[in-house]
N, C-alpha and C positions, 0 to 999 in steps of 0.2 A: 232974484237969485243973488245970496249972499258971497262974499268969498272969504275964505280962511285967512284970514293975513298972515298969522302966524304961520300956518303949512306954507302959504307963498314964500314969506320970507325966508324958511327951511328950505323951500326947493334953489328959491335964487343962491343960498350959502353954497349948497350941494355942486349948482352952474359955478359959479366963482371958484370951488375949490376944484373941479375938473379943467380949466381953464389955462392952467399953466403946465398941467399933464400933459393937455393937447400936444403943446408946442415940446416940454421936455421930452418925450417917450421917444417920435421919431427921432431927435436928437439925439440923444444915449443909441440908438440902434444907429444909425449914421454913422457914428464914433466906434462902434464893435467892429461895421463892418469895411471900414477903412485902416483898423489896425486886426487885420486877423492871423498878423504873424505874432503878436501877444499873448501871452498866456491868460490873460484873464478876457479873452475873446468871450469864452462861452457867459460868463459871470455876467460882463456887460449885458450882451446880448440881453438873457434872460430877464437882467432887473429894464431893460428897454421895455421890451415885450410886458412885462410885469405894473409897468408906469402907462404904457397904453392899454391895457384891460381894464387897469383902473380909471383910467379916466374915460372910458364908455361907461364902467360900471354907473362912475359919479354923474356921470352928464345923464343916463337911463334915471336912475335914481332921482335924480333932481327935475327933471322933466316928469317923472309919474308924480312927484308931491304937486307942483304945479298944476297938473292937470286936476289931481282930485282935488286943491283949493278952489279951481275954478269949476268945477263942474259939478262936483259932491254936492246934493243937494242936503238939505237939513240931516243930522246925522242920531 
């Protein structure tokens, strides 16, 4: 069984770039909801929320390239 190296290496990018999502999202939302006598409460809030969807999206995404470099048999 062969592996894609180029898709692995695509999916580890896709890892590495959800990686610092991880940690900024709940942060940004931490920060909305300790200032929510602010007016840009909701703004915060949203681009929080907005930075941790994306970084499931990226971490989903990056784990299916991996998978199908590992497993994808001859194509």
């Amino acid at each position: 069984m062969a592996t894609d190296k180029e898709l692995l290496a695509k999916g580890i990018k896709y890892l590495f770039g959800a990686l610092p999502l991880m940690f900024l999202g709940p942060s940004v939302i931490y920060n909305a909801f300790m200032n929510k006598q602010s007016s840009w409460y909701y703004l915060v809030l949203i681009i929080g929320c907005g930075l941790c969807i994306a970084s499931v999206g990226l971490a989903f995404k990056g784990l299916n390239f991996i998978v199908k470099a590992l497993f994808d048999g001859e194509q």
